[in-house]
KEZA-294433 format. One record per residue (C-alpha): residue number from 1; chain; z, x, y. Coordinates in steps of 0.25 Angstrom, whole numbers, plus 5000, padded with zeros to 4 digits. Layout:
residues N
SITE    nr   kette     pz     px     py
SITE   NUM       A      Z      X      Y
...
END
This chain:
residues 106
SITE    nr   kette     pz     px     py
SITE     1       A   5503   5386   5458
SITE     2       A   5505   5372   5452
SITE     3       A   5520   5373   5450
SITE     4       A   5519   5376   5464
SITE     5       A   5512   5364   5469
SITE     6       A   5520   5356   5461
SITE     7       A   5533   5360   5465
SITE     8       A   5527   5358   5480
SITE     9       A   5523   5345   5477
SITE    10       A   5537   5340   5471
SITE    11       A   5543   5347   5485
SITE    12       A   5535   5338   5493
SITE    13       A   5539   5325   5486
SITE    14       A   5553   5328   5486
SITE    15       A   5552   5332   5499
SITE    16       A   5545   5320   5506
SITE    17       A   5553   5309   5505
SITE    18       A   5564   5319   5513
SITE    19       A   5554   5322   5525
SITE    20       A   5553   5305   5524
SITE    21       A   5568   5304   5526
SITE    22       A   5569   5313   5535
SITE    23       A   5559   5308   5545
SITE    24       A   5566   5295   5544
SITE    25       A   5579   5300   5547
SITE    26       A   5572   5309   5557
SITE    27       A   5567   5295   5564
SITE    28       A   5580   5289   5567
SITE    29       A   5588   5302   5575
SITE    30       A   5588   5299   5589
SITE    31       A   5576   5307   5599
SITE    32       A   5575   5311   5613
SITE    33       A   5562   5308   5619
SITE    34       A   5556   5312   5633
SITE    35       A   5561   5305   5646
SITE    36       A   5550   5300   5654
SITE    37       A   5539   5312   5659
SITE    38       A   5540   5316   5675
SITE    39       A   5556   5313   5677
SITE    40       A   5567   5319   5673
SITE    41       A   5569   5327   5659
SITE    42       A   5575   5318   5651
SITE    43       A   5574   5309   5638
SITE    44       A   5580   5299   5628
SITE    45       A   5587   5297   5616
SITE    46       A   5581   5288   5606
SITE    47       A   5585   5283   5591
SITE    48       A   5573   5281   5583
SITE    49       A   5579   5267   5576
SITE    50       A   5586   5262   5591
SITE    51       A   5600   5261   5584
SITE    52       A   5610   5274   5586
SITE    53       A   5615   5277   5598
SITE    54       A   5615   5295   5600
SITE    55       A   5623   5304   5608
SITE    56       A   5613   5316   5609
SITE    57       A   5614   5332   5614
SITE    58       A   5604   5336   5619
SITE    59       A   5599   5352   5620
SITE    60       A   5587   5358   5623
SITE    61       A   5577   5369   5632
SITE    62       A   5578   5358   5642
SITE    63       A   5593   5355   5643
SITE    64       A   5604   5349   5637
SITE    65       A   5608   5335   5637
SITE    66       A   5614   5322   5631
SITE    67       A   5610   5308   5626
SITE    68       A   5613   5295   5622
SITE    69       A   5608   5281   5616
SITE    70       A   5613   5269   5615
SITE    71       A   5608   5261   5600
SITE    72       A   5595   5257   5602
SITE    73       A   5592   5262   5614
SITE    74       A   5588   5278   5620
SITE    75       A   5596   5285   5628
SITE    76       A   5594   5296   5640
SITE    77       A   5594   5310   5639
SITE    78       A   5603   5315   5651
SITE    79       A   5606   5331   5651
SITE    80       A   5603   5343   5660
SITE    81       A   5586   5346   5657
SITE    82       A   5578   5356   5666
SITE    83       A   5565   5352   5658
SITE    84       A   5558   5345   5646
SITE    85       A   5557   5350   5633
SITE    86       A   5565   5349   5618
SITE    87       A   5578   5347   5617
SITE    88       A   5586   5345   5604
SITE    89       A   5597   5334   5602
SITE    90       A   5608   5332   5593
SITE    91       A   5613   5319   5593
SITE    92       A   5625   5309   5586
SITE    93       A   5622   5294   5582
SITE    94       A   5634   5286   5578
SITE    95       A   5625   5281   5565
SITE    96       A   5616   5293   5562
SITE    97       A   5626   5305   5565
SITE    98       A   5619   5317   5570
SITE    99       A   5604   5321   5574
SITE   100       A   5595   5329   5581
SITE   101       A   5582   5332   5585
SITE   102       A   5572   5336   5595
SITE   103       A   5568   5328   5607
SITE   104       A   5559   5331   5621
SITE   105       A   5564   5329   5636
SITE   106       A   5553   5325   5647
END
């Protein structure tokens, strides 16, 4: 039992500075956020640190659809949505390369 906790415990240091990593790395990828409630679906594109710009592809149970920003500033999400909900994106950054994530539409 003690070699046990031990060896948990020497898995946890280890570990932790990786989950600190990957939360900052996490931080800068590019999110969707929900438009504004009571109008259309829609939503934007935002960096974290305001300076990529991202081309995104968007995918989800409420549609599919693109989006865009310029550096420093969000972009709209245009496409063809029936309702809110999740949708997935996989975007390019010129500087960060390839990332995806979860966002929301409204």
């Amino acid at each position: 039992m003690r070699r046990t906790s031990v060896r948990a415990l020497f898995a946890a240091l280890v570990a932790a500075p990786l989950l600190v990593a990957g939360a900052a790395q996490a931080a800068a990828d590019p999110v969707i956020l929900p438009g504004p409630p009571g109008g259309a679906i829609d939503g934007n594109l935002s960096d974290n640190e305001g300076t990529e710009s991202y081309q995104c592809v968007i995918v989800g149970q409420p549609g599919v659809g693109y989006a865009s920003n310029a550096p420093g500033q969000s972009g709209d999400v245009n496409g063809v949505f029936t309702n809110e909900g999740f949708v997935n994106h996989a975007c390019y950054g010129l500087n960060d390369g390839f990332s995806t994530g979860v966002g929301y539409l409204q």
